[in-house]
N, C-alpha and C positions, 0 to 999 in steps of 0.2 A: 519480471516474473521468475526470472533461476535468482537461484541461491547467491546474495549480496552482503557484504557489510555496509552498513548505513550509519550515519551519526547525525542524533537531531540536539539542537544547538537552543536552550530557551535560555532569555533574560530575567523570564519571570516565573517560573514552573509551578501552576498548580500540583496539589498532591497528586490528582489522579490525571497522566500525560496520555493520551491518546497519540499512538503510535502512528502515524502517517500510510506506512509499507503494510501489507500482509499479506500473505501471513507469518508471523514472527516468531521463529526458529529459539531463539536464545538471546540472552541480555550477553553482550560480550563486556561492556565497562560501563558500571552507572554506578550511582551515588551510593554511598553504605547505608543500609539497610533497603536496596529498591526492591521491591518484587514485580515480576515479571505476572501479568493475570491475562490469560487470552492476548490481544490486540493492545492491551495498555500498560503501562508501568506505575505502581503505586509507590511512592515515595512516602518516606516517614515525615517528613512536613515541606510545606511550600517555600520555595529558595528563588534565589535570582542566580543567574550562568550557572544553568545545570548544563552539562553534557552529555547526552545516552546515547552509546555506540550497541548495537543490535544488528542481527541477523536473519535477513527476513526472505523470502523468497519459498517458488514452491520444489528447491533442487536443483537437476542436469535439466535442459531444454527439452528433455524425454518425459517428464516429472512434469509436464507444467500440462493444466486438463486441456484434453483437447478441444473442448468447447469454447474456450480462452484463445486457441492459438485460431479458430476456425474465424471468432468473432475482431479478433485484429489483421487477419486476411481480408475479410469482407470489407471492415473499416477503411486499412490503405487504398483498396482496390476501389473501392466507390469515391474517397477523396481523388483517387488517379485520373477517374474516368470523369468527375465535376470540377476541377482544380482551374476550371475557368469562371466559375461562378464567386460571389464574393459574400453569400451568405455559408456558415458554417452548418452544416445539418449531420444528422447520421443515417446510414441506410438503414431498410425496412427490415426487422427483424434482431439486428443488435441487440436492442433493450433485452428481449428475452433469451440469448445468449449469456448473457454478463448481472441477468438477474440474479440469480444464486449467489454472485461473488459479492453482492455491494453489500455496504458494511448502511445496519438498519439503526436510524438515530428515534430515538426516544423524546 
């Protein structure tokens, strides 16, 4: 969630690369002519060993919303207190902390 350099590694890159991290700050090294759109990178055509180095995060640990840091409190803390059980769940309420953040697929 702070401010990282990342580098995603494809064999086969479509033109339009969906970014993994966000949200994403700046292209630090990608392909000439890439541009940077929101969440993705569009590339002037599809290639194989593409490498995009990016920067993505939301800052200092100060910087990061606080409904994010409250929703991965709740998270550890209920895996802490179930961590004997062997089905994976999430506690009550998460989803709609962490709603805002998810990235909506079409």
């Amino acid at each position: 969630m702070i401010t990282q350099t990342w580098r995603l590694a494809l064999n086969c890159a479509p033109k339009l690369v969906l970014l993994p991290i966000v949200p994403v700050a700046s292209l630090v090294d990608a392909p000439d002519g890439a541009v940077l759109q929101a969440d993705a990178v569009l590339l002037d055509a599809a290639g194989e060993d593409i490498s995009i180095d990016f920067i993505a995060g939301y800052g200092a640990a100060a910087d990061v919303p606080q409904d994010l840091k409250q929703a991965l409190l709740a998270l550890v803390a209920y895996w802490f207190e179930n961590r004997d059980t062997s089905t994976v769940t999430i506690p009550a309420g998460f989803d709609r902390l962490v709603a805002g953040y998810r990235r909506v697929k079409l």
